[in-house]
Structure formats: structure tokens, C-alpha cells
C-alpha positions in Angstrom: -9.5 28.7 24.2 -9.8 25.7 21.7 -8.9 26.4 18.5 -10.6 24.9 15.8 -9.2 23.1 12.5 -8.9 25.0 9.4 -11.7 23.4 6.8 -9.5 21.5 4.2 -9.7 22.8 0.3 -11.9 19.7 0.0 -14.7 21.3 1.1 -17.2 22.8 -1.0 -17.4 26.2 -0.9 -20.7 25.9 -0.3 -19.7 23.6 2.9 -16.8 26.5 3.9 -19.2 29.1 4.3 -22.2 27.5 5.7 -19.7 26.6 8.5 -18.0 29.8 8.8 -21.3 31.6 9.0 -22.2 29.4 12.0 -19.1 30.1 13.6 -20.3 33.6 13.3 -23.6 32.7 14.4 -22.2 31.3 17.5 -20.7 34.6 19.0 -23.7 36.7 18.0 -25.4 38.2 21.1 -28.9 37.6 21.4 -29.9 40.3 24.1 -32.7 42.3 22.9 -33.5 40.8 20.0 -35.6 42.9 17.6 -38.4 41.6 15.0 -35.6 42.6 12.5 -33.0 40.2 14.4 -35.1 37.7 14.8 -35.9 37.1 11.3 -32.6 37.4 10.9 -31.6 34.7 12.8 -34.7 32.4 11.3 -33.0 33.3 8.0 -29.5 32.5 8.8 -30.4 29.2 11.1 -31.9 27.7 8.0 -29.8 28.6 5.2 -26.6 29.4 6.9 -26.1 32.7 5.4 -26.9 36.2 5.9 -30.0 36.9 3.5 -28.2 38.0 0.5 -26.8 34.5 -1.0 -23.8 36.2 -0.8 -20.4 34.9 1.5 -20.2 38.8 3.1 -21.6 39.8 6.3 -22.1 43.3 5.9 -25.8 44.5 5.4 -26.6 45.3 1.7 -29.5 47.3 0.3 -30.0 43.3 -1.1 -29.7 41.6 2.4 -32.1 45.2 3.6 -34.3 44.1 0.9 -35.2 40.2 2.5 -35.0 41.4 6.2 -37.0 44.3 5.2 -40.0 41.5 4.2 -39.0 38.8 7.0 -39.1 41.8 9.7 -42.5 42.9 8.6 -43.7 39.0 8.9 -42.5 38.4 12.2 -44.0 41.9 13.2 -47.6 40.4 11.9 -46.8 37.2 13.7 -46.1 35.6 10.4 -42.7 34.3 11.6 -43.5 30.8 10.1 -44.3 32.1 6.7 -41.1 33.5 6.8 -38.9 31.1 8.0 -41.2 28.8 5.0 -39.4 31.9 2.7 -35.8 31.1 3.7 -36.7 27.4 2.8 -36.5 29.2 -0.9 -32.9 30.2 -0.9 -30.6 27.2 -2.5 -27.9 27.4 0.7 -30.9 25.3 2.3 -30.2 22.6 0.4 -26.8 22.7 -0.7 -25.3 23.5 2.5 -27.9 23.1 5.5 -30.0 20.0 4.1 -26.6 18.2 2.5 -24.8 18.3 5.7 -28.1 17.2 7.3 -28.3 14.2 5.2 -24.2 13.5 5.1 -23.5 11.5 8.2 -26.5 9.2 7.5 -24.3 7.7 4.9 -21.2 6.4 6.3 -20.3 4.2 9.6 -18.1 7.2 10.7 -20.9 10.0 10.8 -18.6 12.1 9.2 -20.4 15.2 7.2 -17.1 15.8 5.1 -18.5 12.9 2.3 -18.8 13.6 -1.4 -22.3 14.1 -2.7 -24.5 10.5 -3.1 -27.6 9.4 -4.5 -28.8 8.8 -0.4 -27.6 12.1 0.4 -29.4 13.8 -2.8 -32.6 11.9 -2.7 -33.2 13.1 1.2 -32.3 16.4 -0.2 -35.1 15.7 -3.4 -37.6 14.6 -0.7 -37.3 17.7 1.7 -37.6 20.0 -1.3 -40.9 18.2 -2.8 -42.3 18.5 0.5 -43.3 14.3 -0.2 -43.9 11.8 3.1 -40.2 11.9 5.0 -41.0 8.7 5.9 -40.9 7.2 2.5 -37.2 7.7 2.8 -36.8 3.9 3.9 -39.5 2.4 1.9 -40.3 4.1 -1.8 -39.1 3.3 -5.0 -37.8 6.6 -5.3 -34.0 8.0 -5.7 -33.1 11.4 -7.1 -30.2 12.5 -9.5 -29.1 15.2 -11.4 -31.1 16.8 -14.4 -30.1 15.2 -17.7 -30.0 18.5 -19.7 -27.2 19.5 -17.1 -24.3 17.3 -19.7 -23.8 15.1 -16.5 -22.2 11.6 -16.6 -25.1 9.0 -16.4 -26.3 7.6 -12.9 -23.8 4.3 -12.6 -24.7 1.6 -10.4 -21.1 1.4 -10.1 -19.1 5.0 -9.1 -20.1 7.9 -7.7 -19.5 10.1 -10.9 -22.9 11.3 -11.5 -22.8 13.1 -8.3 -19.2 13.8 -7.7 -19.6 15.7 -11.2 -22.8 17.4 -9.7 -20.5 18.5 -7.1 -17.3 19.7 -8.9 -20.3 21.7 -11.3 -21.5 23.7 -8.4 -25.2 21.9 -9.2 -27.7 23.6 -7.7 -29.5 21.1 -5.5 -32.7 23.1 -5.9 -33.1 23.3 -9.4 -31.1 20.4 -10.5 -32.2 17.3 -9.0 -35.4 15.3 -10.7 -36.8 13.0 -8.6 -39.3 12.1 -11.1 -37.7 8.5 -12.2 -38.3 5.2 -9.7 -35.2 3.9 -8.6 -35.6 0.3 -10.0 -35.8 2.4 -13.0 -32.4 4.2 -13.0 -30.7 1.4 -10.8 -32.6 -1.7 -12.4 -33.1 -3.2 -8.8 -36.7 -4.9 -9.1 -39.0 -2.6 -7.9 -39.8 -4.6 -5.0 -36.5 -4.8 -3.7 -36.5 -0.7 -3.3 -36.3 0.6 -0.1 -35.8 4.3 -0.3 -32.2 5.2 0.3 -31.1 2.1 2.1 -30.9 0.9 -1.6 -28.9 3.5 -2.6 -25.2 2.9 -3.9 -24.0 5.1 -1.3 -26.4 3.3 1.7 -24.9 -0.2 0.0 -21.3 0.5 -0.1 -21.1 1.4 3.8 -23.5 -1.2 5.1 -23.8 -4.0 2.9 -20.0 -4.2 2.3 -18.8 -7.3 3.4 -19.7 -8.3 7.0 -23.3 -9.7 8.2 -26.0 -6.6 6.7 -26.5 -6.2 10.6 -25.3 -2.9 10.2 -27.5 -1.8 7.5 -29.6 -2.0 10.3 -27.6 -1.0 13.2 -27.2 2.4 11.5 -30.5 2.6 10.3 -32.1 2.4 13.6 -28.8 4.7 15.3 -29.9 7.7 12.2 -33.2 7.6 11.8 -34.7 6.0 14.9 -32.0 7.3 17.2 -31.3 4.3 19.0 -28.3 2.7 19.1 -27.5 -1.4 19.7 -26.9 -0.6 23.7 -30.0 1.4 24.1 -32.4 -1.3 22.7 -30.7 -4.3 24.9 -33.5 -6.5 25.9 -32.8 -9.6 27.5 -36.3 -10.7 28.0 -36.8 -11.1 24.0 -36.9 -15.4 22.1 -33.3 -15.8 21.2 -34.6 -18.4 18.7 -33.6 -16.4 15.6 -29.6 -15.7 16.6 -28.0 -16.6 13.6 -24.7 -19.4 14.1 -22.0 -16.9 13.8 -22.8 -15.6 17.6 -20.9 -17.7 19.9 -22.9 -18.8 22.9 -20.1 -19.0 24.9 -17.9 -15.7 24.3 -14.3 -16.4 26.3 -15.6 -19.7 27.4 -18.7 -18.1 29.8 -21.8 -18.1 28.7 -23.2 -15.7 30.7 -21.5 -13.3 28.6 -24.1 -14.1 26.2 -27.0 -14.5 28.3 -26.5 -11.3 29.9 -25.1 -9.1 27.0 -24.7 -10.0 24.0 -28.8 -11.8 23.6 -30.4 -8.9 24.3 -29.4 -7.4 21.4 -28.8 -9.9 19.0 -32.3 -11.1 19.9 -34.1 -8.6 18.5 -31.7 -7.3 15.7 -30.7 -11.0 14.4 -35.0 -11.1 13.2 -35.2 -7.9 11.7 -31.7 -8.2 9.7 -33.0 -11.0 7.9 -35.0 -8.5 5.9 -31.9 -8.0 3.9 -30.8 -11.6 3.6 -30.9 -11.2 -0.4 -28.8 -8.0 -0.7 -24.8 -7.3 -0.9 -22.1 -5.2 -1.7 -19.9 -6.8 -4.5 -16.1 -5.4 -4.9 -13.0 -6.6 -5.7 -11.4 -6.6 -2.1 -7.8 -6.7 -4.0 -7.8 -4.2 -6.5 -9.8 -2.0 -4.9 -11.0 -2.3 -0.9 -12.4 0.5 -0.5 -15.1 -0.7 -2.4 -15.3 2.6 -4.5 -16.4 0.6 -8.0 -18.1 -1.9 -6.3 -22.2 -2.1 -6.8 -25.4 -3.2 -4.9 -26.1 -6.7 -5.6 -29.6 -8.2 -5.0 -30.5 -11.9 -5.7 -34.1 -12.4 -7.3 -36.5 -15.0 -8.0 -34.4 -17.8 -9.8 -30.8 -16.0 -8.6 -29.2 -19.1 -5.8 -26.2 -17.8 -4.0 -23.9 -21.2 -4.7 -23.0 -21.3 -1.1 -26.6 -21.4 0.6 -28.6 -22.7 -2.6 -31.3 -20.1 -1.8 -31.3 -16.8 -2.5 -30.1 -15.9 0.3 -26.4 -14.3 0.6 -23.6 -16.3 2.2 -22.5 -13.6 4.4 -25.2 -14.9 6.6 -24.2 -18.7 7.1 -20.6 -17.3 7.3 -18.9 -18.8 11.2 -21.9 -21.3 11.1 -19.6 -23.6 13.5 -19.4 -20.9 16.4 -22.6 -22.7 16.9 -23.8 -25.0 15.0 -27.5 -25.3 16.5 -27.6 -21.4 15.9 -30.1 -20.3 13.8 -30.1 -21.0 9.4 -31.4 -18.2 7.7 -33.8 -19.8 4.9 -35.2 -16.8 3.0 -35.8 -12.8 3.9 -38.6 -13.0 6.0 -38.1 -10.8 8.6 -40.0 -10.1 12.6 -40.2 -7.5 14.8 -39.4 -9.0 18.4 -39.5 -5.3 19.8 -43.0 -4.9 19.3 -43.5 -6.4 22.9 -41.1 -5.4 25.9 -39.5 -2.1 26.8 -38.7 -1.6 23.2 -42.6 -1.0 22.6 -41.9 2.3 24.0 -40.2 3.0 20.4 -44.0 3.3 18.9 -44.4 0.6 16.7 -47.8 1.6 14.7 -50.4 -0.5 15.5 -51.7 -0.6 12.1 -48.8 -2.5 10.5 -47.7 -6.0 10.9 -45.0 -6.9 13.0 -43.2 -9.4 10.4 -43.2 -8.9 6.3 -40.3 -10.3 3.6 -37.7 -8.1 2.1 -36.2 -4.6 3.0 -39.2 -2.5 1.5 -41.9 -3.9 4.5 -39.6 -3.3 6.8 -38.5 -0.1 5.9 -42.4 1.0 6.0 -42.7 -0.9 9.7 -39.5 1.8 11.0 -40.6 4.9 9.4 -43.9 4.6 10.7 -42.6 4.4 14.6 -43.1 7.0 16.6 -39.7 7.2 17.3 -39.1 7.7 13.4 -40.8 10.8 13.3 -39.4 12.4 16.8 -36.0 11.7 16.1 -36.2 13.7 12.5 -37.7 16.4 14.7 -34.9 16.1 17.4 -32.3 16.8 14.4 -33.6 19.3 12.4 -33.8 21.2 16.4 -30.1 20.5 16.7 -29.5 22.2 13.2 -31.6 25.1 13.6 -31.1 25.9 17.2 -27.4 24.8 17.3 -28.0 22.8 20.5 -29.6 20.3 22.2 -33.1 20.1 23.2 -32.3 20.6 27.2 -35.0 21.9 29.3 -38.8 21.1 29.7 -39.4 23.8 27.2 -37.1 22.3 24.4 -38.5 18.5 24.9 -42.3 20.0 25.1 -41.7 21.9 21.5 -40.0 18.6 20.4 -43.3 16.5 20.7 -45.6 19.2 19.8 -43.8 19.4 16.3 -43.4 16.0 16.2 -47.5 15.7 16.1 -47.5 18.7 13.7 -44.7 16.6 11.5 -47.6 13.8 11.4 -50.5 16.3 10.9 -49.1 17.3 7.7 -48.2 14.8 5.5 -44.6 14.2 7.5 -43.2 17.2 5.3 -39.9 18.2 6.9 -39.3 21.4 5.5 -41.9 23.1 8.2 -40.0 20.7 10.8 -37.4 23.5 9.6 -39.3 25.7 10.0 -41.6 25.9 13.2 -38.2 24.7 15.1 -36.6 28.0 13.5 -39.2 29.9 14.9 -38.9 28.4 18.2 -35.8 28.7 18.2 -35.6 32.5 16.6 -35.2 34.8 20.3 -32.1 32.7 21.3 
């Protein structure tokens, strides 16, 4: 048998026994599961603990208390309403929804990340019930509440919420969400776009490099697409930038057959962040840890370009000269049209905009936005993969029930909990 790794002491508490508790989870039978088991299990698959708060696992007259009120709900085939209870305990959102949220945030998926302003404002957003989809659009980020004696939000450390964390903050009661971002960051407004203007979002995909993967990852978390699955050859290649060579190795049909059909379509919609970066000192410090999101305004000139836009993007400009020269941050959507149509662009939105904010709006209101949040909140609640005809049938159906109602998430947490409640 496999042995798994111990969890390092760098794990939150919180993190240790949210993970441990699945472990349990994992060798629990499910044969003959009563209306008191599966409430159970709906109250452990959303918070990641037994129904006391507590780390233990034997039954208390507490723990008795909550299954006592969750059996009785899913006996009167209220099993929603109480899974929509176990969205109350605070291990939903500092263990289940901040490991949700972590792997968004860095290029290596990795959950094991220090508490962020992306991380905490898709935790803020969950918890207000508000639109999920305004997570890549809306002037909005959340931080901790003043009166907690917290270091102030810096554009440029992570302090404010690596204190949060070292405090033990409860993510449930002390986050405010009630400030805009452009507010407590002093981006313009328009130059918000939900978390992938946070520090956090800006440090992993704005650092150095081209801003393609700002993108790239923002269509791999939240779309669930990656590069290779959205190749289309068929698309103009009139907006790939001069840094692609034409000719990779000397053969161009490299790039006629690969490398286009991706650059095509991502190379147009990139451009949206043509006026952002990352600044750090790569010297002293390149890890970029106390480094800070960048954004040039009306009036702002990079000195390299002369526009405002950044001089990542005429960086290589002689791998091909005739490439294309990236004038401003107008940005279009060549995967309207093709197979990539199939994503479900809505039909009520233009395919083109300027800036980061319009295009934000144009992904989260995909089809493919909404059915991927579904598809991962089913992986964390059901601890698998939607498989069979069954799984991919519930997927869809809560996927139109995510739209029906205002894209709150939390009863995505909860109708997949109850699906998932007799396994």
C-alpha cells in the first residue's frame, strides 16, 4: 500500500485536520447508510469535520446534538436545508473553501500556499452568497476586519493575510468585503477585475514573462480548459504577437500545425492585459515576494513602447518582425466561432472590449464558466470524479440551478453534497 507524506508543521491546523478527516472519510463504509449517516456524511463532506467543530471522532452529546437536527431533515426530505446548515460551521471556509480557492493562485496548483487576497475574496464571495461570476470582473476584494489589530492591506507583501493566518482568523466572521478594491489597492476602478487583480493573481501571472499566462491559467481554473484543449488551427493568425517564431527549428509547419492554433486565439484575448505588470527587484529579491501590481493609466507611457502598453509585449519583436505590434489593450474573442463555440460564449455580450474588467465579464459569463465551478465543488464534496451518466447528468442539472439562482455557490455545495450523500 502507498503510504502517504506526513503534512509538514506548515500547515494550518485547520489544513491538518480538514485532511486527516478526509483520510478518515475515505475508509468509511457506506453500506447501508442510514438518514443519520447520511447527514452525516453531507456534514463532514462540506466542512471536513465530524459535526462538533472539534478535531475528535468520537460521537459527543454535542456532535448527537447537530446529527440529531440533520437526521430529522433528511428524514423529512429536507437534506438540502441541511447540507445549507453545515455551510454555517467556519471549517467551510477556513478549511473546505480555502483549499478550494488555493491552487487557483499559483502556476503549480499547489493547495499548501499562504492565505491571499484572491484566495480570501473567493472565500468572501462564497460566504455573501454574491454572483460567482463576478470573481473575474468586480471591483471587489476582501480583507480582514480592521478591529481585528491586523497589519494594513499592502499592495506590496502578503502581511495582512499571513497575520490573518498566524491569528487563527476566522474566515467567517472576519473578512469584510464591504470596500472596492481600487479602494484598498488604489488601482483605477476600471482597471479591477475581480481577483485577477489581486496581489496574489499578479505575482504568479503577471511576473515577468508575456501576461499570456494570466490567461492561460485563468481559462485552465476557471474555465477548465487548458492551451492543448482549445488548439484551433482554423482561427486568423493576424493578431500573433512578434515574439512567436514562424519557423520554430527552421520548419514552419511546426507553426502552422501547432503552435497557431493556440496562439491564434490566446495572442487576441491576452491583449486585454497589455497595461498591467508585476514589478520586483529580480536581484534582491526573485521571488517577487515585495514586488506589487503595476498598471499604466491614462497619461502613464511605458518608455520602451511609448503607449501604455507594457514592454513585456514587444519583448523578441525580431523572431518576427512582421508579427503582430500590440498598440493598446483592446482585446477579441477569436473563439467565438469554431469548435471553441462549444465553450458557450453568451450571446448577449460582445466578442471584443478594452482592458481586463470586459473580458473578465465575457469568461465568467460562458457556459463553460459556470459548469466547471460545478465540476469542482463535485470533486470536493464527493471526493471523486464525475464518472458515469448519472454524475455528468447531476453536473448539468446544477449547473442550470447555479444560473437559476443568482450563480451563488454555496448551494453548488450543497445540492452536490446531497447527491453525493448515499456514497
Amino acid at each position: 500500500m502507498t503510504r502517504l507524506p506526513l503534512f509538514p508543521k506548515r500547515h494550518s491546523p485547520s489544513l491538518r485536520r480538514w485532511l486527516l478527516a478526509l483520510l478518515a472519510l475515505a475508509v468509511v463504509s457506506t453500506a447501508n447508510a442510514t438518514d443519520r449517516d447520511r447527514a452525516k456524511r453531507i456534514h463532514d463532506r462540506i466542512t471536513g469535520v465530524p459535526p462538533s467543530d472539534t478535531p475528535a471522532f468520537d460521537i459527543t452529546d454535542q456532535q448527537n446534538e447537530m446529527l440529531d437536527v440533520m437526521e430529522d431533515m433528511v428524514a423529512n426530505g429536507q437534506a438540502f436545508d441541511a447540507a445549507m446548515l453545515a455551510t454555517e460551521n467556519s471549517n467551510f471556509y477556513n478549511a473546505t473553501l480555502r483549499n478550494f480557492a488555493a491552487p487557483w493562485t499559483n502556476r503549480d496548483q499547489d493547495v499548501f500556499v499562504p492565505l491571499n487576497d484572491y484566495v480570501a475574496t473567493v472565500v468572501g464571495l462564497v460566504r455573501d452568497e454574491e454572483d460567482f461570476r463576478q470573481m473575474l470582473y468586480a471591483d471587489v476584494i476582501c480583507v480582514g476586519d480592521g478591529a481585528l489589530g491586523l497589519p494594513a492591506y499592502s499592495n506590496a507583501n502578503n502581511d495582512h493575510y499571513q497575520a490573518m493566518e498566524d491569528q487563527g482568523i476566522d474566515l467567517k466572521t472576519g473578512l469584510v468585503c464591504d470596500q472596492p478594491q481600487s479602494v484598498i489597492t488604489g488601482l483605477p476602478a476600471e482597471a479591477t477585475a475581480g481577483v485577477m487583480t489581486t496581489r496574489a493573481a499578479a505575482k504568479a501571472f503577471f511576473i515577468a514573462g508575456t501576461n499570456r499566462a494570466m490567461l492561460r491559467f485563468t481559462l485552465l481554473n476557471h474555465l477548465g480548459h487548458d492551451m492543448e484543449q482549445l488548439l484551433d488551427v482554423t482561427r486568423p493568425a493576424d493578431r500573433i504577437r512578434q515574439d512567436v517564431s514562424r519557423s520554430p527549428g527552421g520548419d514552419s509547419r511546426i507553426f502552422l500545425n501547432n503552435c497557431v492554433g493556440c496562439h491564434n486565439g490566446m495572442d487576441p484575448l491576452a491583449q486585454a492585459f497589455a497595461y498591467y505588470n508585476y514589478a520586483y527587484d529580480a536581484d534582491n529579491d526573485p521571488e517577487g515576494n515585495n514586488g506589487q501590481i503595476q498598471y499604466n493609466d491614462v497619461g502613464q507611457n511605458d518608455p520602451d513602447t511609448g503607449t501604455r502598453v507594457d514592454r513585456k509585449y514587444h519583448i523578441n519583436s525580431t523572431n518576427f518582425q512582421y508579427g503582430y505590434v500590440t498598440p493598446d489593450d483592446g482585446w477579441d474573442n477569436y473563439w467565438r466561432e469554431g469548435v471553441n463555440s462549444l465553450l458557450g460564449w453568451d450571446v448577449g455580450l460582445p466578442g471584443s472590449g478594452s482592458g481586463a474588467k470586459s473580458l473578465g465579464m465575457g469568461l465568467a459569463h460562458s457556459r463553460a464558466f459556470a459548469e466547471y465551478q460545478v465540476t469542482k465543488v463535485f470533486r470536493t464534496v464527493c471526493l471523486r470524479e464525475p464518472g458515469d451518466a448519472a454524475d455528468r447528468g447531476e453536473v448539468a442539472t446544477v449547473t442550470d440551478s447555479f444560473a437559476a439562482n443568482g450563480y451563488n455557490l454555496k448551494r453548488v455545495f450543497a445540492e452536490l453534497a446531497v447527491y453525493c450523500m448515499g456514497d
